[in-house]
N, C-alpha and C positions, 0 to 999 in steps of 0.2 A: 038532445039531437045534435047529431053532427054538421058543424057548416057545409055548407056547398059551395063547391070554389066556384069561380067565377070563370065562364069562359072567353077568353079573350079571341074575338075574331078577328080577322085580317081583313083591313077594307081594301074595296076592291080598287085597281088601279082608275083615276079620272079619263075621263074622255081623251086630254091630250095627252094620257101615262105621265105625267106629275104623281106627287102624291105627298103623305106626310110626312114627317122625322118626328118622334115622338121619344123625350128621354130616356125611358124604360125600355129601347131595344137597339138590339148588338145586328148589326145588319151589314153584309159584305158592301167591300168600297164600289163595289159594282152597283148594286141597287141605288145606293148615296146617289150617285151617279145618275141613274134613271130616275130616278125621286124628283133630282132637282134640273134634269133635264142639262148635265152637264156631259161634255165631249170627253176623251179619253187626255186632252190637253189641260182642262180643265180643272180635271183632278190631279195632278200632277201637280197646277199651279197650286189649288187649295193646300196642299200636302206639305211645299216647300216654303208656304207662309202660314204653314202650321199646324194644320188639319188632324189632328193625332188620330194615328191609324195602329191598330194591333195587329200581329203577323204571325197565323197558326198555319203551318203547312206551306200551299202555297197561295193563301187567300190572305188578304187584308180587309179588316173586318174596322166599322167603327160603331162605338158606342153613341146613340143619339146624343146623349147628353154632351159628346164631345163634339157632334157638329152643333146645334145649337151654341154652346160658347165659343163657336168659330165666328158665328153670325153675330154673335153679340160682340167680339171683339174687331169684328169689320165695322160694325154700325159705329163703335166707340171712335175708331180712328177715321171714319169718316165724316164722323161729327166735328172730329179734333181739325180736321184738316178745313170745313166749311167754317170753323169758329176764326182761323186765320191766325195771325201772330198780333 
């Protein structure tokens, strides 16, 4: 018998339109955006301290996985910074 793939569904957005980033998906900087409930400044900032974004056409697209180690590389230096000298 042949597998049956598995259908991945799309959850729906939260009551306040949050939502989640999940490493296995490529999703325009725009949604990142609505996801995380950030302003069009905001993403700009993510971006210039480092946010890795890819640029097909004229979208910029990010891999979850790439925002998650955004997050993890904020949480590290925020650590670094509450740990003190």
């Amino acid at each position: 018998m042949a597998a049956k793939a598995q259908l991945m569904i799309r959850p729906s957005p939260t009551r306040d339109g949050y939502g989640s980033i999940r490493a296995d998906e490529i999703l325009p900087l725009r949604e990142v955006g609505r996801r995380l409930g950030w302003a069009e400044k905001t993403k700009r900032r993510a971006q210039a301290e480092g946010l890795r974004t890819v640029e097909f056409g004229r979208t910029k697209y990010c891999l979850g996985i790439d925002v998650l180690e955004f997050f993890r590389q904020l949480a590290e230096t925020n650590d670094e910074r509450k740990a003190g000298p």
